[in-house]
N, C-alpha and C positions, 0 to 999 in steps of 0.2 A: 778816400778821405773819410776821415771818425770825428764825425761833429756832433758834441754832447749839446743839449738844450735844456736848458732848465726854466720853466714857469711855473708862479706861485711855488716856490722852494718848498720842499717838504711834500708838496702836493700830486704833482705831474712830472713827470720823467718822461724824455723824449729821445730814442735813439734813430741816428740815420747814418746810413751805411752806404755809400755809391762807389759803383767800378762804371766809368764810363770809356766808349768808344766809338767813333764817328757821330757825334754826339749821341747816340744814345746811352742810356743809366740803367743799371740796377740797382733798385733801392730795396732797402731793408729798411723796415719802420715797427716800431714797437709804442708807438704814443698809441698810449689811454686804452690796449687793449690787447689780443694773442698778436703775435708776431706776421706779418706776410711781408710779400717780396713782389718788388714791382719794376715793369721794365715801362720806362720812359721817352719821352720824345721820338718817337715814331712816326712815320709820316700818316697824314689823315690816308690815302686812301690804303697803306696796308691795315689800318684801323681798320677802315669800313669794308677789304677782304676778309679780316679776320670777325667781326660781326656778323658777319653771313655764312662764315662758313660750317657754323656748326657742329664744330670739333668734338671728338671723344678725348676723354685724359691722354689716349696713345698717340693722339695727334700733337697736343699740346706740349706732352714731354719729347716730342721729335726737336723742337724748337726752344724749350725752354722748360726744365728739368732743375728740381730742389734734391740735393742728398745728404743725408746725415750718416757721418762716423768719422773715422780716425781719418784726418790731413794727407796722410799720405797712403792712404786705399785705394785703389784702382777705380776709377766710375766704371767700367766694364764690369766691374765686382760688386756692383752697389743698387740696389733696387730704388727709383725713384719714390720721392715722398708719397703716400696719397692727398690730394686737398681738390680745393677747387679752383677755377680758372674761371677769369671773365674778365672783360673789354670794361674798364671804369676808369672816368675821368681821365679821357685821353691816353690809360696803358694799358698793359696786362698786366692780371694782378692774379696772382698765387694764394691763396689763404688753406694755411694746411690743415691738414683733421685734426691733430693732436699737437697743442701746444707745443714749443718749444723750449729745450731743454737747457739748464746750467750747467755750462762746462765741455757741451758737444759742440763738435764743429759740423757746421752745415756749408755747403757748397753751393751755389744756384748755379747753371750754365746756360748760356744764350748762344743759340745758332743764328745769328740775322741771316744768314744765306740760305736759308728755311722757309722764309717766311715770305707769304705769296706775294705777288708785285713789286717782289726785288730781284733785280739783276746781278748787284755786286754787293753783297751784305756787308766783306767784310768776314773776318777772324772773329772765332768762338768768344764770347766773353765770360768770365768765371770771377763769381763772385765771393768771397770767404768770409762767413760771420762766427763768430760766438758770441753766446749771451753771458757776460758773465757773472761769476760762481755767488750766489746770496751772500750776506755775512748776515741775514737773520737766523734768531734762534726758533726750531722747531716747537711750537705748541698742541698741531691737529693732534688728537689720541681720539681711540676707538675706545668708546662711556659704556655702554654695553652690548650683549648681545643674546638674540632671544632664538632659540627658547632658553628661559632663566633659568630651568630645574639642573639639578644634579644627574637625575636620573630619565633619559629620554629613549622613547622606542624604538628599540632597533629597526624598523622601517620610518624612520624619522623622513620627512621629505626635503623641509628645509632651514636654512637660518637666517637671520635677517641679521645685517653687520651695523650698527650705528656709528657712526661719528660726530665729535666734537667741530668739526668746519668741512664744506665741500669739499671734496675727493676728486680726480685727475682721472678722465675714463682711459681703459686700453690697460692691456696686461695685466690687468686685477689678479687670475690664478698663480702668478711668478709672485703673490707674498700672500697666500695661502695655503696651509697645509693641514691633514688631519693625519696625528700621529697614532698611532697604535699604546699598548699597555709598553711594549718594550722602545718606544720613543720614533720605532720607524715609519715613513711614511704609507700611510695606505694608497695602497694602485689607484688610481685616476676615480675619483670619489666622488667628485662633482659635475657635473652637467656642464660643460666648456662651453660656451655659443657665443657667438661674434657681438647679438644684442644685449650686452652689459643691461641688470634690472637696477637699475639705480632710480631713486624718488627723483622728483624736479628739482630739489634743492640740492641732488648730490651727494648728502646725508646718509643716505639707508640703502644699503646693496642689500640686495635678496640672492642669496646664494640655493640655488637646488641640489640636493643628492643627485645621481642620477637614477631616474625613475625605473630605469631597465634593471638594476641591480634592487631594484625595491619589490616590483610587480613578481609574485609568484608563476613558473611556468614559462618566461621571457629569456631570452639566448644569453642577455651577459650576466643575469643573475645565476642561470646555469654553470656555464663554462667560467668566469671569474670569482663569483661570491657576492655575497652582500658587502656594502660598505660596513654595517655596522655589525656583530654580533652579542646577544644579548649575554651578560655579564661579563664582559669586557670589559676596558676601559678606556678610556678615548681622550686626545687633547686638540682641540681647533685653534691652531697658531695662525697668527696673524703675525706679518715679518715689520717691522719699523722701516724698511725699503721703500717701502708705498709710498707715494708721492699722493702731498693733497694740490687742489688750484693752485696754488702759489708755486707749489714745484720743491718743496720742503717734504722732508723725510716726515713721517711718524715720531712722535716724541720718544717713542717705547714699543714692544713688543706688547702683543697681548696673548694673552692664552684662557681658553676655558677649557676646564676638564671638566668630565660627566661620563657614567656610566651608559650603557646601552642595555635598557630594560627589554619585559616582552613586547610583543607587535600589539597594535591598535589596528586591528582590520574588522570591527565594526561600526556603520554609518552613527554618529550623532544621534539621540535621540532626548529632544528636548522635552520629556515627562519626565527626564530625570533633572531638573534642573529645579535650584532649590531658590525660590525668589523670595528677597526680604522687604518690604514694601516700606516706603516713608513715613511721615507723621505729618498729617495736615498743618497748613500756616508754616513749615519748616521750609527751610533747604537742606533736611538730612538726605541723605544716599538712597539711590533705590541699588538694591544688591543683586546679584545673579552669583551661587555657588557652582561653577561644574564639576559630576561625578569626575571629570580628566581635562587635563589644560587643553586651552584652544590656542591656535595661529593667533599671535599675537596682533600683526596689525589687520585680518580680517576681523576679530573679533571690535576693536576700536572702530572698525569703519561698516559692519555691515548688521550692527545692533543698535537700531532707532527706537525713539519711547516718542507715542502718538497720544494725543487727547482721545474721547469719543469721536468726536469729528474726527479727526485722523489727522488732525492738525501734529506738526513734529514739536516735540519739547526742547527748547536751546539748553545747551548744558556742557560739563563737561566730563569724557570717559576717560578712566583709565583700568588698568588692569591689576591685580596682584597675587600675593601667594602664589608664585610659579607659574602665573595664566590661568589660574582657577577660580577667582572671584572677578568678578564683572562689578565696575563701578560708576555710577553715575550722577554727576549733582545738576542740578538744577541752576539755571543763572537765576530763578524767580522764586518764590515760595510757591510749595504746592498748594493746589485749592483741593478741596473735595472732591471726590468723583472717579469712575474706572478712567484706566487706563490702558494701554495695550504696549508691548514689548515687540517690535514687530524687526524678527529679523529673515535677513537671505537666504534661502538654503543653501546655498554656495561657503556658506561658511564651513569652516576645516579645523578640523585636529588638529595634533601635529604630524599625522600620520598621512593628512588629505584629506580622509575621511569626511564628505559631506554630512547636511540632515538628511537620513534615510536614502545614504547612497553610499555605499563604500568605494575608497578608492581605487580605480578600476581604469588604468591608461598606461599604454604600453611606451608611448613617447612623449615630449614635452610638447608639443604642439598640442594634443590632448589635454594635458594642464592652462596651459592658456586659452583655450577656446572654450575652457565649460563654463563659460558667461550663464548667467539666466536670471530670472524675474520672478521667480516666485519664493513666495516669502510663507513664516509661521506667524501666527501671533500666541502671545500668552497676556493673560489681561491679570491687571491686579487693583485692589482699591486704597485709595486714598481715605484714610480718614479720622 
């Protein structure tokens, strides 16, 4: 039975979906949030068997099983959803990992004769849903993407992707590609991994090269090549397929083209940095020139301005001219007096390249773990 619900019109959408049998239901519910599946009215003590018993996914999909594809697919041919399982308010409830989709058909099936302290369960029950098809219009679009230059070094390590509204994790590499001078795509470019780098807000993917075709002396840079070669030219497409949260396309494709310069395989060194200092009683800008662009969002996040005391200055940073000028204002007027610049040595080129540590990792784990704590300073006066 398909019973729509409407509260506060406009506001709330509620769907419910039930297939039942010897009384029990499957429900499909989609109020106020991702879609799960729930099986209902069940006797307390199989409740309180299945509460104890401690099940792994493979237990659970013995008994009750979600799949997505074509209607008339074989379940024998269909790999069960992945989600999770748990005993709530009197059922079992399904919540899958990844949203569900407009215009797929999904299937749920219930074994009762499965399920422990039953005798006589009872025939398979099979549930059929679509969600269906938006009739909104696409708005998400990817604003930009860094690094901003035209020209970046052929040992580039990575890109960060922005977006105009939250993004939909899972299969990210199936709508990105990096094309070559003659339009084709380049062999497997990117560092693939299960843990999608996305910010909290969903906003910003951090896409990596992969590090192995980067590192001089390592097996895939040997035997395949570099991703990038210096005076080339290169285009990083983004496909309009992408689904953002809502489950809506990309408004549009996006493309950056950029050459592939020389390599950057020396560490940072902050004596070359050219700092332009404020004007007392202002809120003018303290400046940082670099001799070569930095990672855009380490440099935003790992460049603090301290008092003497060491007190942190509020303010706000931003970056320009290709990642080369470092920006900072003040929420307050400057007073008098030194100040210090105090940043991470973790901070990166765009090559990796630390302060006085060249990039030096044969795999990504590498890159993620070179956390650390120690910092520069460079001191400037106010006045």
């Amino acid at each position: 039975m398909l019973r729509f619900m409407r509260w506060l019109p406009g506001l709330v959408f509620c769907l419910w979906l039930r297939v039942a049998a010897w009384g029990v239901e499957v429900r499909w519910n989609t109020n106020l949030g991702p879609t799960i599946v729930e099986v209902t009215s069940l006797a307390e003590v199989t409740l309180r068997e299945l509460q104890g018993a401690r099940w792994q996914a493979e237990h659970w999909q013995r008994v009750f099983a979600v799949y997505a594809g074509r209607s008339d697919s074989p379940l024998q041919d269909m790999p069960p959803m992945l989600g999770k399982y748990s005993i709530t308010n009197g059922c079992i409830r399904f919540e899958p990992s990844f949203p569900v989709e407009a215009g797929v058909v999904y299937r749920a099936v219930f074994h009762p004769s499965r399920l422990p302290a039953i005798t006589n369960g009872g025939t398979e029950i099979v549930s059929t849903f679509r969600l269906p098809a938006s009739t909104r219009v696409s708005t998400t679009v990817v604003t930009r993407i860094y690094p901003s230059a035209k020209v970046l070094p052929e040992n580039l390590l990575k890109f960060y992707l922005y977006f105009s509204a939250p993004m939909r994790r899972g299969h990210i590499y199936e709508h990105i590609r990096l094309l070559d001078h003659a339009g084709k795509p380049v062999e497997l470019p990117f560092l693939e991994i299960d843990e999608e780098l996305w910010d909290p807000e969903m906003t910003r993917l951090t896409l990596f090269i992969d590090p192995g075709r980067i590192k001089r002396g390592v097996q895939p840079l040997e035997e395949i090549g570099p991703v990038l070669e210096e005076g080339k030219s290169y285009t990083l497409e983004i496909d309009r397929s992408w689904q953002d949260a809502e489950g809506l396309p990309l408004k549009e494709n996006y493309r950056k083209v950029f050459k592939a310069g020389p390599p950057q395989r020396q560490p940072i060194v902050t004596d070359a940095w050219k700092v332009t200092a404020p004007v007392v009683s202002s809120v003018g800008p303290l400046e940082i020139l670099f001799p070569e662009p930095l990672d855009y969002a380490l440099a935003k996040r790992l460049v603090k301005v301290v008092n003497r005391e060491g007190q942190a200055i509020a303010g706000e940073t931003s970056l320009g001219e290709y990642e080369r000028r470092w920006r900072f204002v003040p929420a307050k007027a400057w007073t008098a007096g030194r100040y210090s610049i105090v940043v991470q040595t973790t901070i990166e080129d765009l090559a990796g390249n630390n302060i006085g540590k060249p990039f030096e990792v044969d795999v990504f784990e590498g890159v993620r773990q070179r956390a650390g704590n120690t910092y520069v300073s460079l001191s400037f006066e106010v006045k």
